[in-house]
C-alpha positions as CSV (number, residue, x, y, z in Angstrom):
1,X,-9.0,12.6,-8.6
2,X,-10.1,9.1,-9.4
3,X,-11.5,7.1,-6.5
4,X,-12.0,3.2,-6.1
5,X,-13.9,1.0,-4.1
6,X,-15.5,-2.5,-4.3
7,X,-18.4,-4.5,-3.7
8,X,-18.6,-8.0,-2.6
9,X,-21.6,-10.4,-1.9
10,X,-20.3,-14.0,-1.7
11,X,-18.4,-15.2,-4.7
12,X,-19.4,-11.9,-6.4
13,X,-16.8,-9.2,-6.5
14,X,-16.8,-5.8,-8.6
15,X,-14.6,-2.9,-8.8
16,X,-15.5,0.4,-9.2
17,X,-13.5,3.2,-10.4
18,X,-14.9,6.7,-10.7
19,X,-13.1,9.9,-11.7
20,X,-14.2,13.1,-12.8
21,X,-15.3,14.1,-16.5
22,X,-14.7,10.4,-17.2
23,X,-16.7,7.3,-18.1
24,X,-17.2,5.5,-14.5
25,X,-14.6,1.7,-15.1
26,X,-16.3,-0.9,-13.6
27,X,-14.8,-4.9,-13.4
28,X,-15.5,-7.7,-11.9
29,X,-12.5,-9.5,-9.7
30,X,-12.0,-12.5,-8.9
31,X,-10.7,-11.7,-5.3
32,X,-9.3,-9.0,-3.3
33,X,-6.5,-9.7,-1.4
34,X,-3.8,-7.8,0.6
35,X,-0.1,-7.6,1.8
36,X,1.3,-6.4,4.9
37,X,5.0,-5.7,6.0
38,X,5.7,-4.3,9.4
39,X,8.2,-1.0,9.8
40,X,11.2,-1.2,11.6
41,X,14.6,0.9,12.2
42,X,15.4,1.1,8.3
43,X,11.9,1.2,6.5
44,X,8.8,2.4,7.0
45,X,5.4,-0.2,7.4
46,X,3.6,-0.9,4.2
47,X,0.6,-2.8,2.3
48,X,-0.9,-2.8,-0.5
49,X,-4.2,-4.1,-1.6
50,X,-4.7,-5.7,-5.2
51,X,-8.2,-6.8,-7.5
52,X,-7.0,-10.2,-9.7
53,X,-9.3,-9.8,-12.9
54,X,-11.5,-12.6,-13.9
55,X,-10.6,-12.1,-17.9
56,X,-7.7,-13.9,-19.4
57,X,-4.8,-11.6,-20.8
58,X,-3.1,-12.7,-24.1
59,X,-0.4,-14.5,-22.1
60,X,-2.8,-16.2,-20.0
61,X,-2.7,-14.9,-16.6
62,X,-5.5,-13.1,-14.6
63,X,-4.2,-9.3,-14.3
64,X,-3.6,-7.6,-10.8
65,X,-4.5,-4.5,-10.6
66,X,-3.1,-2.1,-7.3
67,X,-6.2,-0.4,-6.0
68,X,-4.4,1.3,-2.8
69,X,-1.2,1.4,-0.7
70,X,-0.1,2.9,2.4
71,X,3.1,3.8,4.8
72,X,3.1,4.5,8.1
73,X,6.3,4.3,10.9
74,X,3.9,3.6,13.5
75,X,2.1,0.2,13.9
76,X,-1.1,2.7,15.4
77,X,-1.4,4.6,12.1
78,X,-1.2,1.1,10.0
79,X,-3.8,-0.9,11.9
80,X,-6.3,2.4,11.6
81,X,-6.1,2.9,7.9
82,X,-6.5,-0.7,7.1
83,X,-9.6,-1.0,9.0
84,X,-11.1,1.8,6.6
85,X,-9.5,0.4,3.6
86,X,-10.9,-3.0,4.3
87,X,-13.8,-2.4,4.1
88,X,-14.0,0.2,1.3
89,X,-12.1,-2.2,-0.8
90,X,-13.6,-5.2,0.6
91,X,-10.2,-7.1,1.5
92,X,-10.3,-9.5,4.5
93,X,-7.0,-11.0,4.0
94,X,-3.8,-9.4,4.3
95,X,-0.4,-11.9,3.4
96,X,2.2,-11.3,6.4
97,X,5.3,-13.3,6.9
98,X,5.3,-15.0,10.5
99,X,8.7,-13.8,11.7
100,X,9.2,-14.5,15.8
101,X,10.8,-10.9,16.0
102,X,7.6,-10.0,14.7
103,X,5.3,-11.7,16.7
104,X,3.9,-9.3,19.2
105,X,3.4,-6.8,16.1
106,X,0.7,-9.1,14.5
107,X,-0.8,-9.5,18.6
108,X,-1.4,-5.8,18.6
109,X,-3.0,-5.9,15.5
110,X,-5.6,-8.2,16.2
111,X,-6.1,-6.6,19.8
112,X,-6.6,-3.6,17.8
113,X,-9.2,-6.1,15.8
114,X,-10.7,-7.2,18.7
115,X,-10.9,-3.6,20.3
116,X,-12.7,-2.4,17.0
117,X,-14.7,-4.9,16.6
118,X,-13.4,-5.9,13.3
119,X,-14.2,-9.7,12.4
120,X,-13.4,-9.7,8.8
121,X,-9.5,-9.3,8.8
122,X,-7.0,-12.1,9.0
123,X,-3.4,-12.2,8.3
124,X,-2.3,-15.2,5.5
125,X,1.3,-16.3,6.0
126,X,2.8,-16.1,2.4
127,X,4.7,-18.7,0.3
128,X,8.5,-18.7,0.2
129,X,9.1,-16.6,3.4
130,X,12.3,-14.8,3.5
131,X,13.7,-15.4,-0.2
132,X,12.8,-11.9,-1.8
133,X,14.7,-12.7,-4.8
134,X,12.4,-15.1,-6.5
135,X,9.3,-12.9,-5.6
136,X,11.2,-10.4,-7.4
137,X,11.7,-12.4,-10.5
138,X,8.2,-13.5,-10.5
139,X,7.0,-9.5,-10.1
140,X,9.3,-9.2,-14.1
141,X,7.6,-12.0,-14.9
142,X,4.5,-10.4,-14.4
143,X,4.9,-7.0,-15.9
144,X,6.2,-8.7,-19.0
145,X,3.7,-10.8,-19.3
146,X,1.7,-7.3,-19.0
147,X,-0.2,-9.0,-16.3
148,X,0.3,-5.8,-13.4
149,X,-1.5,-2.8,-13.6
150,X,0.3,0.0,-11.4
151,X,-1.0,3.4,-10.1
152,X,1.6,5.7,-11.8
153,X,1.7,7.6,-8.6
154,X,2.6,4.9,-6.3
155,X,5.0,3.5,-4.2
156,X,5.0,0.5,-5.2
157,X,6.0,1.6,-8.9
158,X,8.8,3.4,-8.4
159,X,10.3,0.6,-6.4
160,X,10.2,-1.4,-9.3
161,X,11.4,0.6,-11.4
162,X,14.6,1.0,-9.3
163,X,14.9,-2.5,-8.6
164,X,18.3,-3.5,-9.9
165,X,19.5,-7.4,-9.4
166,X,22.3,-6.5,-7.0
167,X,20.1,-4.4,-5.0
168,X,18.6,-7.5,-3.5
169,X,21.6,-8.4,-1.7
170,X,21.6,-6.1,1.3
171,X,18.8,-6.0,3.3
172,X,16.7,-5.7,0.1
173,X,13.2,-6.5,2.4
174,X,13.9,-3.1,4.1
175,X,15.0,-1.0,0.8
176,X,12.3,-2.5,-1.4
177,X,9.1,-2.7,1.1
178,X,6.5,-1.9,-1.7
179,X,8.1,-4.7,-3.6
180,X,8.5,-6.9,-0.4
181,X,4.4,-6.5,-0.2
182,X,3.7,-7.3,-4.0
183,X,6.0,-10.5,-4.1
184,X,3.7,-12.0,-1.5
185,X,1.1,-11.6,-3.5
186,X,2.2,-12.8,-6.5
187,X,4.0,-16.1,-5.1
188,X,0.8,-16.7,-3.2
189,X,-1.0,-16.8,-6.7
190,X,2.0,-19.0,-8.5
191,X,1.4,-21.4,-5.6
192,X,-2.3,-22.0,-5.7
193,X,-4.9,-19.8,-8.1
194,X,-7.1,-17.5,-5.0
195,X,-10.6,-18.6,-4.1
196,X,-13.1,-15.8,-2.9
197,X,-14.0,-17.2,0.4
198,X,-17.8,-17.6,0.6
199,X,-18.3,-15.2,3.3
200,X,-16.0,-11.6,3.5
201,X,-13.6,-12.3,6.3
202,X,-15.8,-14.5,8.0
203,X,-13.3,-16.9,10.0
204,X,-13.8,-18.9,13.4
205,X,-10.4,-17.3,14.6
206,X,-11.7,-13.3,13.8
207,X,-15.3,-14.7,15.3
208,X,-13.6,-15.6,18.5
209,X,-11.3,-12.5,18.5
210,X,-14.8,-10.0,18.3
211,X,-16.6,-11.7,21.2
212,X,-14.5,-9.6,23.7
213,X,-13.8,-6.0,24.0
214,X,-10.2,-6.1,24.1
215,X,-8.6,-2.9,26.8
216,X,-7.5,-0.4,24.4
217,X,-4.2,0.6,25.7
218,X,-2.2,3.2,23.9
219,X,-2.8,1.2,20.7
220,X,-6.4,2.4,19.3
């Protein structure tokens, strides 16, 4: 079974991939980000977390490559597995869109933060919030310009290969999660190229959030 994780000291990120009977594949990336979408009545909560290369492909865009992905219908089992894969993939930034109906979803999250003591996870808001179907052109863009490396296993690939046009006119957020996640990331890297921050995570907001032990409630 192959297993990845990822190192990062400042600027400096590299990817390990190790499998058995197999040469180990190591890269270097030139950051680590994730995206976040929240369950509800129709669809199950989702992220994914993707390396960007730091090597040129022939049509001159910095690979992704999917290093994990997860589902979960309960908000508890999403904030728990993203604080372990956080830190074995080294991602402190997860894109999620800044609905209001969503609003006290992202305040239990970074209660659950503050309860946990976690300081290096923020959430980005994305580019283009709400219009799906130019993320989704922008993910075909991508795999033909052979710039998206998939798991063959995942989620997140067999959504797009369903992913038909008309699909995207009902409620396509809810059928296509996986691909709801990956559009964030890749219209987040159409907008502006990503910058390793300096420091993993290290943000005056998450700083703030650690210096109290929030009350756990029912929610860690």
């Amino acid at each position: 079974m192959k297993d990845i994780f990822a190192h990062r000291e400042g600027n400096f990120i590299k990817v390990m991939m190790t499998e058995p009977n197999k040469a180990d594949v190591i890269f270097f990336a030139k950051d680590i980000r994730g995206a976040l979408v929240w369950p509800t009545i129709e669809s199950p909560g989702y992220y994914c977390i993707v390396a960007q290369r730091t090597q040129l492909n022939q049509r001159a865009k910095l690979p992704l490559v999917l290093l994990t992905e997860f589902q979960a219908t309960m908000p508890k089992q999403l904030f728990h597995q993203i604080k372990k894969d956080a830190k074995k993939y080294a991602c402190g930034q997860f894109y999620n869109q800044v609905k209001k109906e969503n609003a006290d979803l992202r305040e239990l999250f970074y209660e659950f933060c503050r309860y946990q003591r976690i300081i290096n996870i923020e959430l980005l808001n994305p580019p283009l919030v709400g219009k799906l179907h130019i993320g989704a052109a922008l993910i075909i863009e991508w795999i033909t310009d052979k710039a998206l490396d998939l798991t063959q296993a995942s989620i997140l690939l067999n959504q797009v290969r369903m992913m038909e046009v008309p699909d995207l006119q009902h409620k396509p957020e809810e059928a296509f999660f996986a691909i709801n996640a990956l559009q964030m990331l890749i219209v987040s890297l159409e907008k502006e190229p990503w910058i390793a921050p300096p420091n993993f995570g290290m943000d005056q907001g998450a700083a703030a959030r650690s210096r109290e032990k929030a009350d756990p409630g029912g929610w860690t």
